[in-house]
C-alpha positions in Angstrom: 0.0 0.0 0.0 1.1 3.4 -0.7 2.6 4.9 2.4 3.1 9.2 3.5 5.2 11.1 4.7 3.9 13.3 7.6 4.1 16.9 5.6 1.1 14.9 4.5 -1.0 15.9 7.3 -0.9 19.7 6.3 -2.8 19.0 3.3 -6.2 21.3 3.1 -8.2 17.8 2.9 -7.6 17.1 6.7 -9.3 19.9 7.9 -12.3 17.4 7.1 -11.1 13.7 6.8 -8.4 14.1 9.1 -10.8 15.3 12.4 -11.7 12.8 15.2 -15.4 12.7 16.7 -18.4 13.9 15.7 -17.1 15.7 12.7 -14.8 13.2 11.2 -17.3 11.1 12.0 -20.0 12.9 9.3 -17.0 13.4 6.9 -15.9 10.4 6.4 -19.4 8.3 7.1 -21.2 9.8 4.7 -18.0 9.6 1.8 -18.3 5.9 2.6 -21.9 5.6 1.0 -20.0 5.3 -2.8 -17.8 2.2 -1.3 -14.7 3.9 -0.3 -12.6 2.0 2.2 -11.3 3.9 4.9 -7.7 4.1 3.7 -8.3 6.6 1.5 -8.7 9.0 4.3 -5.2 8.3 5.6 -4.0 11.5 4.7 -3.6 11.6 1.0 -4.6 14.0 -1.3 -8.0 14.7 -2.4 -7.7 15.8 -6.2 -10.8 17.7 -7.6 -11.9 16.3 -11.1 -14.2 19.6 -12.2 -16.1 18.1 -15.3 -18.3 20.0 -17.4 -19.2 16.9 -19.1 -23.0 17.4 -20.7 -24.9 16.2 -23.3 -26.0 19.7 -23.9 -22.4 20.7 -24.6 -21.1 18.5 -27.2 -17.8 19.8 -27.6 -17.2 17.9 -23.9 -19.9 15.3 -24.4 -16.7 12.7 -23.8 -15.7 14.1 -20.5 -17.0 11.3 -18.4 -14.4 9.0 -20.3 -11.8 11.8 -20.1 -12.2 11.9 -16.5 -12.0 7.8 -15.8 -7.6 8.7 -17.7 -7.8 11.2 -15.5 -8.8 9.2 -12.1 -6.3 6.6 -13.1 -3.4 9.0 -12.8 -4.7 10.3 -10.0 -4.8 6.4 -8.1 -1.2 5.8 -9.7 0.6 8.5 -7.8 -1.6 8.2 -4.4 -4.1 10.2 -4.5 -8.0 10.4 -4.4 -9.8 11.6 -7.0 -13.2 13.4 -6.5 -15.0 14.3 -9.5 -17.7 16.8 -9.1 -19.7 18.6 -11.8 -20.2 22.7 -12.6 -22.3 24.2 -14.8 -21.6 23.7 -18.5 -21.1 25.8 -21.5 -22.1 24.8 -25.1 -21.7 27.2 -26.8 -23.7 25.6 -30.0 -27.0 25.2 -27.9 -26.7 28.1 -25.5 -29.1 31.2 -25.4 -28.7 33.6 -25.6 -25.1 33.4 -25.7 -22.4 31.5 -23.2 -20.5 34.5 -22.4 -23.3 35.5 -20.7 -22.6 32.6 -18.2 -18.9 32.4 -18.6 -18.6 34.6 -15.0 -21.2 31.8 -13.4 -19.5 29.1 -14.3 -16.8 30.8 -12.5 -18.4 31.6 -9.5 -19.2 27.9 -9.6 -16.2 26.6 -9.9 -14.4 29.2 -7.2 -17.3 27.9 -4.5 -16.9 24.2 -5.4 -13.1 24.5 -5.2 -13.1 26.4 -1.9 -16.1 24.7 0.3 -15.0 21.2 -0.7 -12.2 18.8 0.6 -9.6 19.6 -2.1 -6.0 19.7 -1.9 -5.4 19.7 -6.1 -8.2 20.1 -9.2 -8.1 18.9 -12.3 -10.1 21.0 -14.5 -11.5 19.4 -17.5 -12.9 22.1 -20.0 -13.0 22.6 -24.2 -16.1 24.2 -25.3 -14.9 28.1 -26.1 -16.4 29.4 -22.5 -15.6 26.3 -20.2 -12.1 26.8 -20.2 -11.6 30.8 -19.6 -14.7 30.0 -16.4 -12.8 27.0 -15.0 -9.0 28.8 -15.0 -10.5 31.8 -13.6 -12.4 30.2 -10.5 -9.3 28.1 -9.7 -7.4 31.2 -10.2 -9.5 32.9 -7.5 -9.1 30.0 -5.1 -5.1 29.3 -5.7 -4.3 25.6 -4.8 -2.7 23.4 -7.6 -4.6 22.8 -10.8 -3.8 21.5 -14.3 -6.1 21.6 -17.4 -6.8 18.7 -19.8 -8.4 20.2 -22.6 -10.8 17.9 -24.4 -9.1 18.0 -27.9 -10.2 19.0 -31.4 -12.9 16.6 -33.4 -10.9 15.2 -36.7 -11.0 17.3 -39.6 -13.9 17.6 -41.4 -14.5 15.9 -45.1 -17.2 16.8 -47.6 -17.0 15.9 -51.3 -13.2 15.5 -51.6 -12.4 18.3 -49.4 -11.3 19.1 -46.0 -14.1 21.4 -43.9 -14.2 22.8 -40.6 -16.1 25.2 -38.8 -15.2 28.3 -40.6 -16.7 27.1 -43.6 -20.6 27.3 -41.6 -19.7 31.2 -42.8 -18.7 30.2 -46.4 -21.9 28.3 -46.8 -24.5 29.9 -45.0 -23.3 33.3 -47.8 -23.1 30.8 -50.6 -26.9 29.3 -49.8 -27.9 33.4 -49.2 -26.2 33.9 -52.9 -28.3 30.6 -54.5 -25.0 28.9 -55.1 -25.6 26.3 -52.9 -29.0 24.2 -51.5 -30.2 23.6 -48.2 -29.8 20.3 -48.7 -26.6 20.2 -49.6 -26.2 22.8 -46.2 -27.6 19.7 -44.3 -25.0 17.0 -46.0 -22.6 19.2 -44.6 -23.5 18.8 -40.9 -22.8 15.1 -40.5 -19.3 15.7 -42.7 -18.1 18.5 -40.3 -19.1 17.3 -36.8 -17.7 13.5 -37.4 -16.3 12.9 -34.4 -16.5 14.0 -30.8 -14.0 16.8 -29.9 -14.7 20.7 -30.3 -14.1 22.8 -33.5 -11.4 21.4 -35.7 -9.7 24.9 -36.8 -8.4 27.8 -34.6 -11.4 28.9 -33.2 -11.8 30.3 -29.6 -11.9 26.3 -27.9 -8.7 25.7 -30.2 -7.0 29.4 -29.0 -7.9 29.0 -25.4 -6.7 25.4 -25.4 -3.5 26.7 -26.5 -3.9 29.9 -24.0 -3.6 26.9 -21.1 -0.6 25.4 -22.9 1.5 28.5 -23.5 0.3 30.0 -20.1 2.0 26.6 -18.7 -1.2 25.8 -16.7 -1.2 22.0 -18.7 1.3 19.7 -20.0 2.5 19.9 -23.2 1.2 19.0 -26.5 -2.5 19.4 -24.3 -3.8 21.9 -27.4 -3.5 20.0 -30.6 -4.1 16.4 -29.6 -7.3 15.2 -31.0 -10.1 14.5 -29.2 -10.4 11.0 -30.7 -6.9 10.0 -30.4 -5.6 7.9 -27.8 -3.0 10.2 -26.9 -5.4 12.3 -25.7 -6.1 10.2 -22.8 -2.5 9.2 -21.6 -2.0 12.8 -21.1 -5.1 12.6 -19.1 -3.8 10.0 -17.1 -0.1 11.5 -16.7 -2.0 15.1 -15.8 -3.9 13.1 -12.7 -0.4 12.1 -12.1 1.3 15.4 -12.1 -1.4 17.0 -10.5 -0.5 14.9 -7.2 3.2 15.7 -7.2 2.1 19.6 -7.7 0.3 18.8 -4.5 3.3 17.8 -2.8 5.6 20.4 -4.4 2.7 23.2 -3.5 3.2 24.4 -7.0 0.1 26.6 -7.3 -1.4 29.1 -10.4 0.1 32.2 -8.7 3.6 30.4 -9.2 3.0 29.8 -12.9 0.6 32.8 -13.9 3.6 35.4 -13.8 3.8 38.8 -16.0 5.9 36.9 -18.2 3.6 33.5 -18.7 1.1 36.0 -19.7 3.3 38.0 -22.3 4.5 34.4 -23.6 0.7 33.9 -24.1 0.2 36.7 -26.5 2.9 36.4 -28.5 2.0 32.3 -29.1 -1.5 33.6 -29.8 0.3 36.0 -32.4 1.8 33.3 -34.1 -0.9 30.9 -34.4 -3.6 33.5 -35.7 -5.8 32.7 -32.3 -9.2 33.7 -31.6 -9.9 37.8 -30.7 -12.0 36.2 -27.8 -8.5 35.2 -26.1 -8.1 39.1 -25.6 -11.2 39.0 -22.9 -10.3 35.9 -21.4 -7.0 36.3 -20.7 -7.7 40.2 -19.5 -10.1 38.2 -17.1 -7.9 35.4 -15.9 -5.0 37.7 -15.3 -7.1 40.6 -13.3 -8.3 37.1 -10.9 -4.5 36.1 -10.4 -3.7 39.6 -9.8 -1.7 40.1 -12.9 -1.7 43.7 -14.1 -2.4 43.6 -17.7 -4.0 45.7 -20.0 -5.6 45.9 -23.9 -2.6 48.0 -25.3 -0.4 44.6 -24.6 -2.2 42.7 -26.6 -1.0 44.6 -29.5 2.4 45.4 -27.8 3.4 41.9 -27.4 2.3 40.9 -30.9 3.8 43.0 -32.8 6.8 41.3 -34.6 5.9 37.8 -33.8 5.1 36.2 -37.4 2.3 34.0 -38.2 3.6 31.0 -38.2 0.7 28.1 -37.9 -0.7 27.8 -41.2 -4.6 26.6 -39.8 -8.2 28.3 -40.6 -9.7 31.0 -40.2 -6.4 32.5 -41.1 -4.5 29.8 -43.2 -5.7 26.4 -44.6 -5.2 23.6 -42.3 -6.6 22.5 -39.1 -5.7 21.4 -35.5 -5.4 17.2 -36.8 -2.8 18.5 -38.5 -1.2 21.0 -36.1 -0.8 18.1 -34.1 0.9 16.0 -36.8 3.1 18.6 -37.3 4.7 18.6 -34.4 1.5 20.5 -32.0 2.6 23.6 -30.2 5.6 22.7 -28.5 6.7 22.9 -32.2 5.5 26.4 -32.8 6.3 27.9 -29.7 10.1 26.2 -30.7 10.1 28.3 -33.8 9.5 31.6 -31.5 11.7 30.6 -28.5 14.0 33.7 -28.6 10.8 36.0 -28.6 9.5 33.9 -25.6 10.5 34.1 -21.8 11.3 30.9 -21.5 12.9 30.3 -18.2 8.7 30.7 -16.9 8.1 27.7 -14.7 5.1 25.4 -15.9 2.6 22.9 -14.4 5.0 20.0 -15.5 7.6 21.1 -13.1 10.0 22.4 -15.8 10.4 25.8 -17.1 9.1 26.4 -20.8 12.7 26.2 -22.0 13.0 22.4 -20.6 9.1 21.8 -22.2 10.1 22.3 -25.6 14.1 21.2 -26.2 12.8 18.2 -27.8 10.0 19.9 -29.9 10.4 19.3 -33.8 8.4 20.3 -36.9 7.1 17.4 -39.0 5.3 19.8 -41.9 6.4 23.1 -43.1 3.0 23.5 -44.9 1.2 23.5 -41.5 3.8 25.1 -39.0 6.5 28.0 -41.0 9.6 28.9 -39.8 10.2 32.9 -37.9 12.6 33.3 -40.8 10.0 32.4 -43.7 6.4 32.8 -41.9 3.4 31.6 -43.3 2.4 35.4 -43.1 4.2 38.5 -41.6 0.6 39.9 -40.7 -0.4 38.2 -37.0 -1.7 39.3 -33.7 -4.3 41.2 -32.3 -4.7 44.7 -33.4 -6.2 46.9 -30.7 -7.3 50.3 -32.5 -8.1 53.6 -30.2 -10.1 56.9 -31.7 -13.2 58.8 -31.1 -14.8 55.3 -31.6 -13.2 53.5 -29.3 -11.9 55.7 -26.6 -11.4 52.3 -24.9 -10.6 50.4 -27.2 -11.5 47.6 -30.1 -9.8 44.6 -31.7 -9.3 43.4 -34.9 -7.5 40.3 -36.3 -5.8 41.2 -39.6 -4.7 37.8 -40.3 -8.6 37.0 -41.1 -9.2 40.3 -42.8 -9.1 41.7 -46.1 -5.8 43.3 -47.0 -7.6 46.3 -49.4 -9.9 46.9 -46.3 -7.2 47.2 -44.0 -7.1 51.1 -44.5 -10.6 52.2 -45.7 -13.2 55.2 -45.2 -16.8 54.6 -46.1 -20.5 55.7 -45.2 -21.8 53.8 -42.0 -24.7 51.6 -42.7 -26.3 51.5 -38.8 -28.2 49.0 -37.3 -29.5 49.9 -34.1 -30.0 46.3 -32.9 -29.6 42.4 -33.6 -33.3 42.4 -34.4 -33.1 45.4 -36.8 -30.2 43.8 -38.6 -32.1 40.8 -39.3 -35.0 42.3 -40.4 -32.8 45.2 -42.8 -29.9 43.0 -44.0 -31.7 41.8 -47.4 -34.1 44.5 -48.0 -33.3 45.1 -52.0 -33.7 48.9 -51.1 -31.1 49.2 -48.3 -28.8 51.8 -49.4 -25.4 49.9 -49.1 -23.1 49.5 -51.3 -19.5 47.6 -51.0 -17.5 50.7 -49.7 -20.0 51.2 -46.9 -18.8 50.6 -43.7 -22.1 48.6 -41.4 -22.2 49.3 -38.0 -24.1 47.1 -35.2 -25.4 49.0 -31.7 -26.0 47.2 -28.7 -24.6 43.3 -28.5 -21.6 44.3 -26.2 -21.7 43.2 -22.5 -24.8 45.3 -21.4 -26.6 45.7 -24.7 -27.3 42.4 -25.1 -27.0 41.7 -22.8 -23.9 39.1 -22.9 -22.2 40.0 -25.7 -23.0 37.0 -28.7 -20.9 36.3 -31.1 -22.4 38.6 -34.0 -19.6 41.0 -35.4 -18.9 39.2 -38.0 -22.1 40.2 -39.8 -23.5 38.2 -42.9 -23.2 41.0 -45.8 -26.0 42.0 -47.6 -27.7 39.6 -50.0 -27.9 42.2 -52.9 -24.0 42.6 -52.2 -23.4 38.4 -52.4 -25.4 38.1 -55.5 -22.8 40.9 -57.0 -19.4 38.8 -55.7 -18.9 41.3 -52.7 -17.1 38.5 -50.1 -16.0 41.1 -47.1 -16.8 44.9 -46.1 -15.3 46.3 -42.8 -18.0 46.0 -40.3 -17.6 47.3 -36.7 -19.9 46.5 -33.5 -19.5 46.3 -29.4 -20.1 42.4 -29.7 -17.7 39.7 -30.7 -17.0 37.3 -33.3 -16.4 33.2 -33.3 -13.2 32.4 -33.2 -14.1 30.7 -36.3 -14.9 33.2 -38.1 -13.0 35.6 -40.5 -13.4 38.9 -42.5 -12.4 43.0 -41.9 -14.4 42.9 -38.8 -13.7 45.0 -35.8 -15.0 43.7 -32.5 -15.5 44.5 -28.6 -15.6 48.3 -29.2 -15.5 49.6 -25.6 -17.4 51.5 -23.7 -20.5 50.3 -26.0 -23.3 51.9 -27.1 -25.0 50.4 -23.9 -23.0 52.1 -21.3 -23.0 55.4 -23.9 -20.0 55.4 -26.3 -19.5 56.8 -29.6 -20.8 53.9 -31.1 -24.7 54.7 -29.6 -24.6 57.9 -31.6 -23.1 56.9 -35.4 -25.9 57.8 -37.7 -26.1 56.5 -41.5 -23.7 58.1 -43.5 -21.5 59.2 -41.3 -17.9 58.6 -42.6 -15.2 56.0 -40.8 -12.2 55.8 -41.3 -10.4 52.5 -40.0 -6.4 52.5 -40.5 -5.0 49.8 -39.4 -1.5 50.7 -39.4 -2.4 53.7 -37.5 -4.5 51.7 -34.7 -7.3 54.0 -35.6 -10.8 54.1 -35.9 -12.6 57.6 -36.1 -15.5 58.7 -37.4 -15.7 62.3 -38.5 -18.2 64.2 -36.6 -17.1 67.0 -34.5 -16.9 66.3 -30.6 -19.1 69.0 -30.2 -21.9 67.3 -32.7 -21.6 64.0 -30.7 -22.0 65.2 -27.7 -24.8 67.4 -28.5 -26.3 63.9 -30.4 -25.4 61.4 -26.5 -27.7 64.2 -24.6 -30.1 64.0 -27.3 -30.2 60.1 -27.7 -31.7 57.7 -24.9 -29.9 54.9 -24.4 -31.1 51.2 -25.1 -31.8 49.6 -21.5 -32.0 46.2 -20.5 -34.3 45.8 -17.7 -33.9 43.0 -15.7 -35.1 42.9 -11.8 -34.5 39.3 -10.7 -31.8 36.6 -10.9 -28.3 36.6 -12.7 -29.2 38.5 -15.4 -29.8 41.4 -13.0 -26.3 40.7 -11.3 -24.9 40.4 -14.7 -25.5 43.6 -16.3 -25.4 45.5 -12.8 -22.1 44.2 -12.5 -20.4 43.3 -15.6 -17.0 45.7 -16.6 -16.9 46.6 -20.0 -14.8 44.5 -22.8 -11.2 46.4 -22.4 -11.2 45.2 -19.2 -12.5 41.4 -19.7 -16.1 41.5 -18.9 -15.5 40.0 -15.8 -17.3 41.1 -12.8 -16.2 44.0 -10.8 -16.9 42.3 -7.4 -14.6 39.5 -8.6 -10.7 40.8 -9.1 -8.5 40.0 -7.2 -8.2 36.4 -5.6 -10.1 35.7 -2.1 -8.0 32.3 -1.2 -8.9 28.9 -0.3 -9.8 29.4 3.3 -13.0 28.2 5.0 -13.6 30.8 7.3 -17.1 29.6 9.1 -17.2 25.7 10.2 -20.9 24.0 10.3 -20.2 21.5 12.7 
């Protein structure tokens, strides 16, 4: 039997398994109902296993299996594993959009971490929101943790070709333009989703798996591994394993989540062409670990660092073959001089030590620094009479000739008025025109959905128009692509520029200038804010209510303002 040493009795678990009398007693007794002998209460640790296995999220809809790798790890090194469920984001099914509940899932996670016998979690996340929620809860609590991502589903195939979930945007326009049936659209579904994982290409579940893996908060090769794959569940197993020896070492997220792990994370986001949705989380994350970090380093950090990971939206291929390739050990190989790697990781080993044995298999999929598969990477974050805040835009996805543009706004007040506008033959739009969406940013939706990335007109579609520079206060999939900018901050909601652009109003965006103006007078927009009453949510019972009472604005992660900062892993009140 496995034996401890007695540094083993300072472990957080014994201030309920290790008690004599009444309360050990209830402890332990009622543990016992499940057919646990008593010698797991000898005083080793109690590892967390926080699923968000559902059915209703099919991205993680093979987290119960995941978790059985991960229990196995757990048993090999000595510990006991506890699996316990929180609140799941699929971000497919959810409405009105799972950012909405990306803070509960993190309140939820923080609770069940702190009021529960744990000396370690595991946190098992992949759909786009799970992973962001579960890394900032256990930020906010700050005993070990390690993240197993679920993994990519295999790449997509459809009539010879390889497809992914970028291409739902390709043929949702080509069906709008008559140049492709519905029932063709339907063939499609069953080609893409063909096995269980989240989205094949770099979307936001891709980006933030590779957030965990350049942060150093999982082991690598965690990112690229698909979800089908074997693989995917020894590292499963060896992450139960690790997670018990980060016990014993005390090796917690404030150890790992430095300034520098967080600047290593941008720059790997740079050169894989990663989701704009990273910007929020990882503001989030890093104002729960205390981290001070700001929008401006997003485009700071990325500037210089090529695009090197040749994979869709941006590029061609997908994360199947990232992982082929060599997965991101390999990329983050290619940028190791721009990269601080002497950061210490959840393996134990600094990043330097996690990659000295990375090698590229395919220089179609992963580029060299010297010969990138395209100089233009990163996150731009533009400023201007906009934006005073800030926006984002990902030029990788966007349309070079747009990149520097002036137009007419085309405004839409609304989702709904979109919707009901967009393919009026009489909208006066043409492909110069610049459309502009009001009120789908934190409060205005409230929520923020995933709607920047607009469809274009139909009338426009039908001529061969394919992008236009389009500009809201919501965000955009990680799947998606185009000249769109995103998270413009403060939004119209909480009064910015953005609640008072009227139709035909020219903006200019100039990317190379990190600007986005539009050219009305200070004076004239003012005089239109005291003229213009603001859309208002009204919501007087449950989280909603908290939500939007309490929910910061997108330059500063959308968090809530009553949660930076971390509050420990103390029990401060004992029932018994």
């Amino acid at each position: 039997m496995f034996t401890f040493s007695n540094m083993d009795n300072n472990l957080r678990s014994r201030n309920w398994f290790g008690k004599t009398g009444k309360d050990g007693f209830i402890y332990r007794a009622w543990m016992k109902n499940q057919g646990i002998p008593s010698y797991e209460f000898d005083g080793r640790p109690v590892i967390g296993i926080c699923n968000t296995w559902s059915e209703l999220t099919p991205c993680n809809a093979h987290f119960r299996e995941l978790a059985e790798s991960v229990k196995r790890g757990i048993y090999e090194a000595g510990g006991f594993p506890v699996e316990f469920p929180v609140m799941s984001l699929g971000e497919t099914l959810i409405k009105p959009t799972a950012m909405l509940y990306r803070n509960l899932v993190s309140m939820d996670v923080e609770e069940s971490i702190r009021a529960n016998p744990m000396d370690g979690v595991v946190l098992l996340c992949g759909c786009d929101k799970t992973t962001p929620a579960l890394v900032m809860g256990a930020c906010s609590v700050n005993i070990p943790a390690i993240v197993v991502s679920g993994g990519p589903m295999l790449t997509g195939k459809y009539r010879g070709k390889d497809i992914g979930t970028s291409d739902i945007w390709r043929f949702s326009e080509a069906v709008r333009a008559g140049k492709m049936t519905n029932e063709e659209l339907v063939v499609t579904e069953a080609c893409m989703a063909r096995s269980r994982g989240h989205c094949a290409v770099m979307g936001t579940a891709s980006t933030m798996a590779c957030m965990v893996e350049s942060l150093g908060l999982s082991l690598p090769e965690n990112a690229a591994i698909p979800a089908a794959d074997s693989r995917r569940k020894v590292l499963a197993q060896m992450s139960g394993l690790r997670i018990v020896e980060m016990v014993r070492e005390n090796l917690r997220p404030s150890d790992i989540l430095t300034r520098k792990a967080f600047e290593n994370a941008i720059k790997v986001n740079a050169a894989i062409g990663g989701s704009t949705n990273f910007v929020l989380h990882l503001l989030a994350i890093a104002g729960r670990i205390g981290v001070e970090l700001s929008i401006t380093d997003f485009d700071k950090y990325s500037q210089d660092i090529p695009l090197i990971a040749n994979l869709q939206p941006s590029g061609l291929y997908f994360m199947e073959d990232l992982y082929y390739a060599g997965g991101l050990p390999a990329v983050m190989k290619e940028i190791e001089t721009l990269l601080h790697t002497d950061c210490i990781t959840v393996s134990g080993k600094s990043v330097s030590e996690n990659i000295a044995g990375a090698e590229c298999f395919n220089r179609e999929v992963i580029a060299t620094a010297a010969e990138p598969f395209n100089t233009i990477s990163g996150i731009v974050v533009l400023k201007g009479n906009v934006c005073e805040e800030g926006a984002v835009l990902k030029p990788s996805a966007a349309s070079k000739h747009l990149l520097k543009h002036t137009g007419r706004a085309i405004v839409f007040e609304d989702i709904e008025d979109y919707k009901k506008r967009i393919d009026d033959p009489n909208l006066d739009v043409d492909e110069n025109s610049v459309m502009v969406l009001k009120n789908v940013g934190p409060k205005g939706y409230p929520g923020m959905p995933e709607v920047g990335n607009m469809g274009l007109p139909k009338k426009l579609l039908e001529k061969g128009v394919s992008d236009m520079v389009r500009i809201s206060d919501g965000r955009m999939s990680g799947t998606g692509f185009g000249t769109v900018v995103l998270h413009v901050s403060p939004e119209a909601a909480a009064g910015g520029t953005l609640s008072v652009i009227e139709d035909g109003d020219l903006i200019t965006l100039d990317v190379a200038k990190r600007l986005l103006h539009v050219d009305v007078s200070a004076e004239v927009l003012e005089k239109r804010k005291q003229q213009k009453a603001l859309t208002q949510n009204v919501f007087t019972r449950g989280y909603v209510s908290l939500y939007t009472g309490h929910v910061q604005q997108a330059h500063l992660g959308a968090d809530f303002d009553f949660l930076k900062g971390a509050s420990g892993s103390e029990v401060t009140r004992d029932s018994h």
